[in-house]
The first five atom37 places (N, CA, C, CB, O) and aatype in JSON, in Angstrom:
{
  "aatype": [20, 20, 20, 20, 20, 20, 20, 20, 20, 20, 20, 20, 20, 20, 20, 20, 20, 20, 20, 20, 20, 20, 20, 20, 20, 20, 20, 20, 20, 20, 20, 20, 20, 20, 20, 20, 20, 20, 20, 20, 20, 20, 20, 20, 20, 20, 20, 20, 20, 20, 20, 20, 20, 20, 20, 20, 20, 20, 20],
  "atom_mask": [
    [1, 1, 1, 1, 1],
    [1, 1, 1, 1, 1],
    [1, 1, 1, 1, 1],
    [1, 1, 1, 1, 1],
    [1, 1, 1, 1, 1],
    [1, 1, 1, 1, 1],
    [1, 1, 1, 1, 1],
    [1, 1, 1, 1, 1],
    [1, 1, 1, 1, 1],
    [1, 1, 1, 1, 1],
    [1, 1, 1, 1, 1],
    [1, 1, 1, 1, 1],
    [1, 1, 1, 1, 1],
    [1, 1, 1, 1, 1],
    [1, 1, 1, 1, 1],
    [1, 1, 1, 1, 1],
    [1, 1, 1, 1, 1],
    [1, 1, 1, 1, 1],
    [1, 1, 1, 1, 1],
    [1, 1, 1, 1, 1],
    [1, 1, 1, 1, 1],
    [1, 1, 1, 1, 1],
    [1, 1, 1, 1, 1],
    [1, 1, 1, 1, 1],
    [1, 1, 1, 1, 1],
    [1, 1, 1, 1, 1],
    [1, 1, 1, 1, 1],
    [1, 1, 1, 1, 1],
    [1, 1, 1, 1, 1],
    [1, 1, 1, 1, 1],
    [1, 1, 1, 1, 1],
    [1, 1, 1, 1, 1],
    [1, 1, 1, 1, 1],
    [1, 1, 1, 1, 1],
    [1, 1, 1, 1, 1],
    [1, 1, 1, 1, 1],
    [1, 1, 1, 1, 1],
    [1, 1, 1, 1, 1],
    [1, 1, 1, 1, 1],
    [1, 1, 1, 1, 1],
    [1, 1, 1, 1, 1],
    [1, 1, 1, 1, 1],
    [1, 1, 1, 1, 1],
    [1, 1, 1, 1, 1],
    [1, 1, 1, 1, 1],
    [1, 1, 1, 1, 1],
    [1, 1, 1, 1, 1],
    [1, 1, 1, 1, 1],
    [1, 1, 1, 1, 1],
    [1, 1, 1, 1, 1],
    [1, 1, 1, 1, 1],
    [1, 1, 1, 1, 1],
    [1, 1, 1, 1, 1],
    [1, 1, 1, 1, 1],
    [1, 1, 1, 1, 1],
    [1, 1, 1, 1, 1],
    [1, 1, 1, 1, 1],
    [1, 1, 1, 1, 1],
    [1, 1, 1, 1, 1]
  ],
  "atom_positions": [
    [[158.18, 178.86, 75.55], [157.2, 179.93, 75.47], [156.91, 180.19, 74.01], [157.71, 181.21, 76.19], [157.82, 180.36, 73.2]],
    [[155.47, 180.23, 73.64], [155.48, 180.5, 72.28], [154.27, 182.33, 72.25], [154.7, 178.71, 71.34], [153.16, 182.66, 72.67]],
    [[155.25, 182.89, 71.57], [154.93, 184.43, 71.68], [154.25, 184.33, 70.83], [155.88, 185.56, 71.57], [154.67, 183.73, 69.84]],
    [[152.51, 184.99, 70.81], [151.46, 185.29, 69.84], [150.53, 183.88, 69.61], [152.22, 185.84, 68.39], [149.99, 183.43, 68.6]],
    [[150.61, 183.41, 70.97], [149.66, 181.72, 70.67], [148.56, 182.01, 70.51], [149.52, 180.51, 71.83], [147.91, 181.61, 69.55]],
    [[148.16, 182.68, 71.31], [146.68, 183.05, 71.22], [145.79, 183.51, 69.75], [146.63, 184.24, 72.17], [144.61, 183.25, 69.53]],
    [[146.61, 184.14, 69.0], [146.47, 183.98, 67.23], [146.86, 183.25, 66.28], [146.84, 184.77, 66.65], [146.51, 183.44, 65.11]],
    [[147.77, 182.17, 66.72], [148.18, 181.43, 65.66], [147.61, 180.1, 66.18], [149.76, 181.49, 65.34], [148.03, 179.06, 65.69]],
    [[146.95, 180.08, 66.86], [146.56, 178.84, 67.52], [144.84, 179.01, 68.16], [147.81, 178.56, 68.84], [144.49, 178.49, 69.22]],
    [[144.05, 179.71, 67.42], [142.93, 180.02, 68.39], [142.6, 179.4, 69.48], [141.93, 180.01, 67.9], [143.15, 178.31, 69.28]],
    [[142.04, 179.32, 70.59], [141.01, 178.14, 71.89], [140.3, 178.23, 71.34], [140.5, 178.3, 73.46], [139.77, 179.24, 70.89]],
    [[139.88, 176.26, 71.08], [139.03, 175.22, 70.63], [139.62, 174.83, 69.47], [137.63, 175.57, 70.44], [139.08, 173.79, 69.1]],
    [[140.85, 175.32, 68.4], [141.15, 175.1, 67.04], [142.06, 173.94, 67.37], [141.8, 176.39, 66.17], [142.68, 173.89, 68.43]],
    [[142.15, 172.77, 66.19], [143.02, 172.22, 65.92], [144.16, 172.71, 64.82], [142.47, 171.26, 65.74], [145.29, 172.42, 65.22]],
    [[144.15, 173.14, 64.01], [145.03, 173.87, 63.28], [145.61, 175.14, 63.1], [144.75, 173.76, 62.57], [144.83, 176.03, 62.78]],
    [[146.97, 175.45, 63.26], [147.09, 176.83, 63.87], [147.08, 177.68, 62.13], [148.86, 177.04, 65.09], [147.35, 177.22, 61.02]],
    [[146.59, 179.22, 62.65], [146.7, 179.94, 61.49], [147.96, 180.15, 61.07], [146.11, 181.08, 61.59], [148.9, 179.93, 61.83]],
    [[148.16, 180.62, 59.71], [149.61, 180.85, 59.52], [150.13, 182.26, 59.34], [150.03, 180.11, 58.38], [150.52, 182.79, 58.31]],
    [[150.03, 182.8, 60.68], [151.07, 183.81, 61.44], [152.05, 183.73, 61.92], [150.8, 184.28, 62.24], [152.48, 182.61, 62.2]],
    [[152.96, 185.14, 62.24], [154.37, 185.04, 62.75], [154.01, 184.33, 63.95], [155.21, 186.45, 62.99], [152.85, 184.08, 64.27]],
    [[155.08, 183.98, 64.65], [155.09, 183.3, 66.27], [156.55, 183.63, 66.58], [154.74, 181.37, 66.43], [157.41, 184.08, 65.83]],
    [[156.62, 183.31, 67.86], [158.5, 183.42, 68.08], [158.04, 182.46, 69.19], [159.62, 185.29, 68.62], [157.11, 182.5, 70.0]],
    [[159.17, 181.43, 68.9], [158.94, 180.51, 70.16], [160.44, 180.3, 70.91], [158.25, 178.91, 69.65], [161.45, 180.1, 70.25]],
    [[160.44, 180.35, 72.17], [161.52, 180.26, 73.03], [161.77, 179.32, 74.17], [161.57, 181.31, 73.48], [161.15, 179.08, 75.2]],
    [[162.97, 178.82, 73.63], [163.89, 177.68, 74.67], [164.26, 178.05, 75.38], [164.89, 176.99, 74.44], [164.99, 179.03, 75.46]],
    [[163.54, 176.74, 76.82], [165.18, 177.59, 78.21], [165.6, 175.88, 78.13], [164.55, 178.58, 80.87], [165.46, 175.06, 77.22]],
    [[165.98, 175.8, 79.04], [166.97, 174.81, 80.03], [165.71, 173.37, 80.56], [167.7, 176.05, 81.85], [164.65, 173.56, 81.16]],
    [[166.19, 172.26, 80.19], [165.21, 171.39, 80.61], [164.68, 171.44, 81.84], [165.57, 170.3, 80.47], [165.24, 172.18, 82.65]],
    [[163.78, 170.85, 82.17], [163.32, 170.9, 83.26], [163.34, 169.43, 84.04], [162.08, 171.51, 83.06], [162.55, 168.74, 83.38]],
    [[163.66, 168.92, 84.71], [163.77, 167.58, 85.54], [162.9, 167.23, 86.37], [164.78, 167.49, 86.27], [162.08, 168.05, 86.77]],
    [[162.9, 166.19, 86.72], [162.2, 165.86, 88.17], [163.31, 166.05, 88.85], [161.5, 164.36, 88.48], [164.39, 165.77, 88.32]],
    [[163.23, 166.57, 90.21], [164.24, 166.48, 90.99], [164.29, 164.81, 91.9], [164.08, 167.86, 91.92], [163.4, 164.01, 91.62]],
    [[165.33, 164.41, 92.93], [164.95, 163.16, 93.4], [164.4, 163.2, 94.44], [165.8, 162.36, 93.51], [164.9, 163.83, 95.37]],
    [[163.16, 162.5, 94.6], [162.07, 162.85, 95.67], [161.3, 163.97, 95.66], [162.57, 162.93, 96.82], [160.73, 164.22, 96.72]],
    [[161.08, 164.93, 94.45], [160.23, 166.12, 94.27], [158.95, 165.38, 94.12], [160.62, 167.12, 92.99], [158.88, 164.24, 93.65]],
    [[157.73, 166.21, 94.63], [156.7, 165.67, 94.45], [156.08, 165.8, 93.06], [156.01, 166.06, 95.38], [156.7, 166.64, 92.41]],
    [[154.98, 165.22, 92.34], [154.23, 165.78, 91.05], [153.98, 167.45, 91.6], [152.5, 164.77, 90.66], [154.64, 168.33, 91.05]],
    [[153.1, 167.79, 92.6], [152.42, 169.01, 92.63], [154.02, 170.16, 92.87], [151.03, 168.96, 94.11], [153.7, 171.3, 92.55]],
    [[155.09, 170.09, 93.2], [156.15, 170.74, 93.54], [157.13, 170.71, 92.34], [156.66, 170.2, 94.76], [158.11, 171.44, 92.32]],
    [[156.82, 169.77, 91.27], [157.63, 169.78, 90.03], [156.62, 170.54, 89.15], [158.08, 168.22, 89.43], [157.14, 171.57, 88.71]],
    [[155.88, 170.44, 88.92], [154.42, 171.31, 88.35], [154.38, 172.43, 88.56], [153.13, 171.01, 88.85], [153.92, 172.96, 87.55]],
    [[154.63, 173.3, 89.43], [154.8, 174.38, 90.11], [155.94, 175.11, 89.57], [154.91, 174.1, 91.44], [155.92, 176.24, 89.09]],
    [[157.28, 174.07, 89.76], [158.49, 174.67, 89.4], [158.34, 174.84, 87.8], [159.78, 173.77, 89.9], [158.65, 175.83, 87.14]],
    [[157.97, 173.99, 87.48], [157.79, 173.67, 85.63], [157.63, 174.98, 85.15], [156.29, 172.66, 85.0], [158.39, 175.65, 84.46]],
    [[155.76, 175.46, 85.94], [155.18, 176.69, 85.52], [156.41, 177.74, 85.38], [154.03, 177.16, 86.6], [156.89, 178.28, 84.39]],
    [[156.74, 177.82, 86.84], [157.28, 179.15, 86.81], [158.55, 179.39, 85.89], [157.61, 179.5, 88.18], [158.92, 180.53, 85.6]],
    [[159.06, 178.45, 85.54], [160.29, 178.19, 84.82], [159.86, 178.75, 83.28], [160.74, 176.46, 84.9], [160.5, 179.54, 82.6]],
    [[158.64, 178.12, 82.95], [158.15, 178.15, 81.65], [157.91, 179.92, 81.11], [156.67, 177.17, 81.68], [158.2, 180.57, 80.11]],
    [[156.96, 180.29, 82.95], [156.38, 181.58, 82.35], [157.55, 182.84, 82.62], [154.77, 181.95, 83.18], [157.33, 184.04, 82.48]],
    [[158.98, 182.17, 83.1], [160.27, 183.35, 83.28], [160.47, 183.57, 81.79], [161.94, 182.77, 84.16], [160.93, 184.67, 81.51]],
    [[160.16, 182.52, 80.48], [160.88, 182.32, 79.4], [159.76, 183.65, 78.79], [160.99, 180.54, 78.69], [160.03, 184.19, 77.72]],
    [[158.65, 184.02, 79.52], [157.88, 184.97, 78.5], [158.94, 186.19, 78.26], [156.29, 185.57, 79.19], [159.95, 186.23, 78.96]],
    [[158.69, 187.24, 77.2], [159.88, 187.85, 77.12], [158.84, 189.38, 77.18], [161.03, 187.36, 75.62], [159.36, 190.49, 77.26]],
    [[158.27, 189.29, 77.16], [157.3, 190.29, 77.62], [155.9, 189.81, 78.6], [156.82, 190.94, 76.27], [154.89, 189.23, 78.21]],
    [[156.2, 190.22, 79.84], [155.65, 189.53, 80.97], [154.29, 190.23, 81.35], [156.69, 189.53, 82.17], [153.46, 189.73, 82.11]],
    [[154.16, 191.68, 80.61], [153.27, 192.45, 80.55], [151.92, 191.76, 79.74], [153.88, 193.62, 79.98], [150.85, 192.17, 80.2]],
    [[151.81, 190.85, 78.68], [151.18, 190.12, 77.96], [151.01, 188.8, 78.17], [151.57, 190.27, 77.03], [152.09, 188.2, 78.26]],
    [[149.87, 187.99, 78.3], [149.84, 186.99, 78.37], [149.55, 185.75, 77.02], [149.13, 187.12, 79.3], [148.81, 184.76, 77.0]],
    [[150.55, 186.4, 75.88], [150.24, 185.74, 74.6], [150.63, 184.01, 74.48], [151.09, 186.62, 73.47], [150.39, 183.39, 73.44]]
  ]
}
């Protein structure tokens, strides 16, 4: 999860501005054996968007 993307990274920019960010690690994510693409994709998301640390914001 990277906190404050939306400003350090505008949509459409290739180069991010140079602002604070806080970016956060969880736990890899796997394919499971026999998980489908659309059911590992799914899990990925939700895994990714538990790591937001303020869930109230979508930065």
């Amino acid at each position: 999860w990277i906190e404050n993307m939306s400003r350090v990274l505008p949509k459409g920019q290739f180069l991010p501005v140079p602002l604070l960010c806080r970016v956060v690690f969880g736990a890899p994510v796997v394919v499971g054996p026999g998980e489908e693409r659309r059911a590992f994709l799914q899990r990925a998301r939700a895994e990714l968007l538990a790591l937001n640390p303020r869930p109230d914001r979508d930065d």
